[in-house]
N, C-alpha and C positions, 0 to 999 in steps of 0.2 A: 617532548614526546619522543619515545627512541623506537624506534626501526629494523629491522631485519631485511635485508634483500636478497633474496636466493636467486640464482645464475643469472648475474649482476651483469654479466659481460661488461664494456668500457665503463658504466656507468650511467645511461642516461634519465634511465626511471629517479635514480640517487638521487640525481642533482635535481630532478623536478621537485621528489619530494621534501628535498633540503629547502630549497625554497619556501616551500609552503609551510615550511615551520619542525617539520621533523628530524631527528638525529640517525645517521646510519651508524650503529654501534656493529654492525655484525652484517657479513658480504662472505658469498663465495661465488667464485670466477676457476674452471677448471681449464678455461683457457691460456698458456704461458702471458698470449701478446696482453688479452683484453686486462689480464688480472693487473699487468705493469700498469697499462694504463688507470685502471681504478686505483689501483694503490696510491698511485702519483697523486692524482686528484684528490682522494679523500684520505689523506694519510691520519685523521682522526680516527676511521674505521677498520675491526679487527676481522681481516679477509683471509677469509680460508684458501688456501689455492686448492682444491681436491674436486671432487664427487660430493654432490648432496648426501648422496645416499650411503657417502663413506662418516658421516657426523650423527650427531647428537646434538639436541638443543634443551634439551631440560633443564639446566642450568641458569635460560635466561628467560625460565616462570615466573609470572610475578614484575619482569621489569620489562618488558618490549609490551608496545601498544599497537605496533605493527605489523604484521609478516607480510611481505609482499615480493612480486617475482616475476617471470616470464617464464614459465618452463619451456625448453622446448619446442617451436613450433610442430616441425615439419611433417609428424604424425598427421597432422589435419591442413596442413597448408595447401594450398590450390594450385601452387606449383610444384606435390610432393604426389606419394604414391597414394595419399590419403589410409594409409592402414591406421589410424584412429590407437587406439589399446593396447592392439597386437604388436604394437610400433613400436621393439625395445627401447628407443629414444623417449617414449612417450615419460616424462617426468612428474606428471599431475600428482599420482599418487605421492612421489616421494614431496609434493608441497603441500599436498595433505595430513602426512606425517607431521611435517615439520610444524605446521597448526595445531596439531595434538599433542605435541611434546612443550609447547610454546604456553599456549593460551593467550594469546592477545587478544586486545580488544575490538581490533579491526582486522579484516583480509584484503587484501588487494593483490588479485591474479592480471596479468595482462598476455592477450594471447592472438590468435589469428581470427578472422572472422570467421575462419571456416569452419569454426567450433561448433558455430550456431546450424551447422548444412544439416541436413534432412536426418541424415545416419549419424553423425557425428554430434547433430540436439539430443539425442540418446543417452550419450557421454556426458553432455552439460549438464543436461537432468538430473542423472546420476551425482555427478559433482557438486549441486546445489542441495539434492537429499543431504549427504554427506555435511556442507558445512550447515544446513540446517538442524540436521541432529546436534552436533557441536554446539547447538544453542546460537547459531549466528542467524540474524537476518539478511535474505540472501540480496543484491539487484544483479542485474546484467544490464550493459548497451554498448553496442557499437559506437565508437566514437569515430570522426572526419575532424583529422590531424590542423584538417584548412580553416577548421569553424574555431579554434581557438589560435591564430596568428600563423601556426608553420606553414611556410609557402611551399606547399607540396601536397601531393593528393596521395594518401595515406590513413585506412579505417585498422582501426584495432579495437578487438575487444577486450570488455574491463568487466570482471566478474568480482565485486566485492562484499564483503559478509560485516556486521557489525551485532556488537553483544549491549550495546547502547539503543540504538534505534535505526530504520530502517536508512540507507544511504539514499539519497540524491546527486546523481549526476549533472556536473558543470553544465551550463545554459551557454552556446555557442557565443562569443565574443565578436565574431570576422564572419561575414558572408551572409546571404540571404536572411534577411528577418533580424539584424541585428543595424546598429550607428555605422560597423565601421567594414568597408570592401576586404577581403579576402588580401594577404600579403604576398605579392607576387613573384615571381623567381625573378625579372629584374630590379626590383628594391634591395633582394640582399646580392647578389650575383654580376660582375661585370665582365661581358663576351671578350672586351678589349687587358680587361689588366687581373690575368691567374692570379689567382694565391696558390700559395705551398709546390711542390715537390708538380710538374708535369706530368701529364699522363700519354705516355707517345703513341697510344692506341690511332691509327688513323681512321678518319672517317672517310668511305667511296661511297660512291654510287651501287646502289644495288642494281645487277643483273636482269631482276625483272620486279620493277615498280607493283607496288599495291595502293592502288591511288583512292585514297579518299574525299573526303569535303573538304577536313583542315590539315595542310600542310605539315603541321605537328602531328597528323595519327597515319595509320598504314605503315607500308615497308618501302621507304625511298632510300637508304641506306641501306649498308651490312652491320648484321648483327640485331642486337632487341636493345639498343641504346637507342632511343628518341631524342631529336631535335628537343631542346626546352624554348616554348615560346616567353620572350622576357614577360610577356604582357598577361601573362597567366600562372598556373600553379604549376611547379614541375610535376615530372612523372614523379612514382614512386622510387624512390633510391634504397636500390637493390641493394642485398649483402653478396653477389654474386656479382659485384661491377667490380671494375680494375682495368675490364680488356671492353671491346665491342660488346659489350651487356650497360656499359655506361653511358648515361644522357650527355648527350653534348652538345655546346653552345655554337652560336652561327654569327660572330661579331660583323658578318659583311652582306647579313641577308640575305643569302645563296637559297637558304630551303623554300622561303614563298615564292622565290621567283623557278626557279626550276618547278615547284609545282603548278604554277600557271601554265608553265611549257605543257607539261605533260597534259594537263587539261583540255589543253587546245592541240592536242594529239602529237606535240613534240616528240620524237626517241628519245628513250632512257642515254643518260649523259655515260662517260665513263672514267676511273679514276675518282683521283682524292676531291674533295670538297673544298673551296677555296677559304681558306680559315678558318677553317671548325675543326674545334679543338673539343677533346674527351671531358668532364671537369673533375678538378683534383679530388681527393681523399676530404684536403679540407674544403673545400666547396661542396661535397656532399653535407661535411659533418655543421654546414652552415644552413644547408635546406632542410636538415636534423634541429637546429637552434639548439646547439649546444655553442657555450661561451667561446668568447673567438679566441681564447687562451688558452683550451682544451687541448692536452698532446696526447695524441695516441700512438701508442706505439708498437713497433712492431714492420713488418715488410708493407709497401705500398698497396700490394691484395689484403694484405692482414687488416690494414685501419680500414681499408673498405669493408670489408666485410664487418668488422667492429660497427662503423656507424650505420649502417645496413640494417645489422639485427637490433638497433639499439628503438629504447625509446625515445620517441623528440621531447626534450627535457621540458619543452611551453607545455606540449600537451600533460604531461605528468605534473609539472605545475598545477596546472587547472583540478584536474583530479585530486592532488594530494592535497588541496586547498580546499575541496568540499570534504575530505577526512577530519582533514585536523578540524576545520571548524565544527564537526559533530561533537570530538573529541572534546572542544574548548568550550562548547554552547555558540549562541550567537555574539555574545561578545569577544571572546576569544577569537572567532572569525575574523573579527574586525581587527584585531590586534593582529593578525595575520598580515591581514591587508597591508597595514602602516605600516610593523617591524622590519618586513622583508621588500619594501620597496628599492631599498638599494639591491636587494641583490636579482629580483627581478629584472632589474635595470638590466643586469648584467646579460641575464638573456637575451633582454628585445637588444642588448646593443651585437646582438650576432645579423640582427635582422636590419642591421644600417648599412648605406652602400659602400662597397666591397671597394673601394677607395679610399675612405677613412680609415683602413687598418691593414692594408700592404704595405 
């Protein structure tokens, strides 16, 4: 089953839905860094380096079962100015073209949750008219990046169209209501022994504390980088980390004990933090579950932001695994299951400790 992925950036929707059984014949990344990076990785796939909206796809009528993408967020993102439409970044439309020049059998959009806000369901609606005329059957859901293995708190939304029958979204794997606990940031992550490339960002004391319940939330630090508690999911990993917007690890326990200080009405401390370090490019692109052989390339801000904006390659699994099994029937699903076990493998083995592979 072959594939389309429109502004592909490094790659990570790719390799979920390679996984799950699908072929990316056709990519474009107007990015220099991100497109190296995809290129590297999927050198089967014919990647445009341009502008969506400088192509045509007519040609690949009749043979993709695909089109799938990310346009875009920041029009409707919750850290952006939210202009929605008006927002010449806003690229919906040109991945609506691209469905109409295509014809496949399936859509698969992935975007911000903010799509769904008050003003911005306006826009959805619209968008689900659309591929409903196209003759697609439309779903929408929020997905929690935590409820299928990536140890990281991360929702995105998945807007998918099917000319076969209505889609079905993956049944959470990990966390409440399922066999198996949520994967938590120190299963893949170790505070004592970095991988890749340091990050000299330091972590102080903040100024003036905003003290909460748990030690990992408020403002005890400089910057919007959060302490990651091992024992839990990380933060969200930013595409705006590199410097003090990045989570960082506390190998000597420093953050609960200074928040007990404060509790008990201690002064705010001052200066650096004793052992806490920023975490690398690849230790984000590990809280992402991409393969721990993934090289991105590019400046040390650059792969941050690469794995930032990307898909977490488990969660896109999961997704691209209730596609193709529409695609295949119910056995073909099953044949999903089996064929791709090794390479699934490859993902959960991002999710093993960070000592097995320095």
């Amino acid at each position: 089953m072959y594939a389309v992925d429109l502004f592909c950036g490094a790659g990570g929707l790719s390799v979920g839905l390679e996984m799950a059984g699908f072929r990316c014949i056709c990519a474009v990344e107007r990015d220099a860094d991100a497109a190296d990076t995809y290129s590297s990785a999927h050198p089967h796939c014919v990647l445009h380096r341009t502008k969506v909206e400088e192509l045509h796809f007519g040609h690949l009528r009749g043979e993709v079962h695909l089109v799938a993408g990310g346009p875009p967020c920041q029009p409707f993102s919750s850290g952006g100015k939210r202009l929605g439409p008006s927002d010449e970044r806003d690229m919906i439309p040109e991945f609506l073209r691209v469905v109409r020049e295509v014809g496949p059998l399936m859509v698969l959009m992935e975007n911000v949750p903010g799509l769904v806000a008050a003003e911005s369901g306006k826009y959805l609606g619209a968008l689900l008219h659309e591929l409903e005329g196209m003759g697609y059957a439309t779903s929408t859901q929020v997905l929690s990046a935590a409820a299928f293995g990536v140890p990281q708190r991360r929702r995105r939304l998945f807007v998918a169209g099917s000319r076969i029958a209505g889609v079905s979204f993956p049944v959470a794997t990990h966390g409440p209501g399922t066999s198996r606990p949520y994967i938590v940031a120190g299963e893949v992550l170790d505070a004592a022994h970095p991988m890749g490339e340091p990050n000299t960002s330091k972590v102080v004391y903040a100024k003036r504390p905003d003290i909460r319940p748990s030690p990992y939330d408020g403002h005890l630090f400089n910057g919007g980088g959060r302490p990651i508690n091992p024992s839990d999911l990380s933060p969200t990993v930013l595409a705006s980390a590199g410097g003090n917007k990045t989570p960082f690890l506390d190998p000597l326990g420093m953050v609960p004990v200074y928040h007990r200080e404060l509790l008990r009405g201690g002064p705010p401390r001052e200066g650096q933090v004793p052992g806490a370090r920023r975490i690398t490019a690849e230790e984000a692109a590990c809280l992402q579950t991409f393969p721990r052989d993934y090289v991105f390339a590019g400046s040390r801000s650059s792969r941050y932001r690469q794995v930032g904006n990307a898909v977490p390659p488990l969660l896109a699994y999961h997704v691209g695994r209730a596609l193709f099994g529409l695609l295949c029937g119910d056995s073909g699903q099953s044949g999903v299951a089996q064929g791709s076990d090794k390479a699934v493998g490859q993902l959960h083995a991002a999710l093993d400790p960070v000592e097995q592979f320095v």
